[in-house]
C-alpha positions in Angstrom: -0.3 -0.6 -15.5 -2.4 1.0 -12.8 -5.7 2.5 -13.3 -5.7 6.3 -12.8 -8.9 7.5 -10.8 -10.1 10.4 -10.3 -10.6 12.3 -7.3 -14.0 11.7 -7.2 -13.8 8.0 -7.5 -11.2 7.5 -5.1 -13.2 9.4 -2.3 -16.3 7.5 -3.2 -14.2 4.1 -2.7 -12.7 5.4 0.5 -16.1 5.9 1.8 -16.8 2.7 1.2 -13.9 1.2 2.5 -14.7 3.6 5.8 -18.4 2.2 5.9 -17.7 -1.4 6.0 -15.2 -0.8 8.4 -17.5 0.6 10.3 -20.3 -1.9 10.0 -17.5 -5.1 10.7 -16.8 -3.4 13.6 -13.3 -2.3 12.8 -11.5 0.9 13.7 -10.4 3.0 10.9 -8.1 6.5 11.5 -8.3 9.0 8.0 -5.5 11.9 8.2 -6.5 14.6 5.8 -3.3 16.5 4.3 -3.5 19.9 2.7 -0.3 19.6 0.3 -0.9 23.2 -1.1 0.5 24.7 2.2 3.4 22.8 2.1 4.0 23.7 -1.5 2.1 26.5 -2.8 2.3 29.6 -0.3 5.6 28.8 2.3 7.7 31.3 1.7 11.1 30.1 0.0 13.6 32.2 2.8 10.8 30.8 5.9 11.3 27.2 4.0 15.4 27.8 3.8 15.5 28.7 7.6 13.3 25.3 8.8 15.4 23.0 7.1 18.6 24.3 8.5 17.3 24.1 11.8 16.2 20.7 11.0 19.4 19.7 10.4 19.7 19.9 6.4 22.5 22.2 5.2 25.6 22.0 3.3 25.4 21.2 -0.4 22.1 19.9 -0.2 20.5 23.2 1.4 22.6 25.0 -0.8 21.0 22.9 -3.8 17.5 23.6 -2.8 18.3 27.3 -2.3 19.8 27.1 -5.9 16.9 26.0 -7.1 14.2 28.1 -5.7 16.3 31.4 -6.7 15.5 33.4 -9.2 12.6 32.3 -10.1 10.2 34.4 -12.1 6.6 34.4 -13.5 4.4 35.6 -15.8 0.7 35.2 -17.0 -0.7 35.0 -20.2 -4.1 35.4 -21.4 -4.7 34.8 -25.1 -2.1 36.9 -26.4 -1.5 39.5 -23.5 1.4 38.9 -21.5 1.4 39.9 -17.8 5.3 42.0 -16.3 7.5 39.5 -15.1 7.5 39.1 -11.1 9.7 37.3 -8.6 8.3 34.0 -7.5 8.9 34.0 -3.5 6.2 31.2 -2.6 5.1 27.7 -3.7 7.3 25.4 -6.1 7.7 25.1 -9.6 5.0 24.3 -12.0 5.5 20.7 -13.3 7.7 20.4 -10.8 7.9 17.0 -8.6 
């Protein structure tokens, strides 16, 4: 079983990593990826359009459209419930 790290840790071992790198002379490339704008605030119709024009459609757009519709929210805090809104951005919670 691997070892889960945390973010911390794995930024402090990729430092290192880049530092001896750097001092053995090697080159090293780091591409930084900001996941939350791919998932958290594209909006599902914008999302539905770019993968038709990339090619995707038929059952499997059709899937993913089935399964970003309807989607609702809500918010709780303690025992106070928030209304119930439409969820038109970002994924899932829990979702993979």
């Amino acid at each position: 079983m691997s070892e889960v790290k945390s973010t911390c840790t794995n930024l402090f071992e990729s430092l290192n990593d880049w530092t001896q790198n750097l001092q053995n002379g090697c080159q090293t490339f780091v591409i930084y990826v900001d996941f939350s704008k791919a998932f958290d605030v594209v909006l599902h119709d914008k999302l539905l359009l770019k993968l038709r024009a990339v090619g995707i459609d038929g059952d499997l757009l059709t899937w993913i459209k089935n399964w970003l519709s309807c989607r609702t929210f809500q918010t709780r805090v303690k025992d106070l419930l928030s209304a119930v809104c439409n969820l038109l951005t970002g994924v899932i919670q829990g979702s993979v």
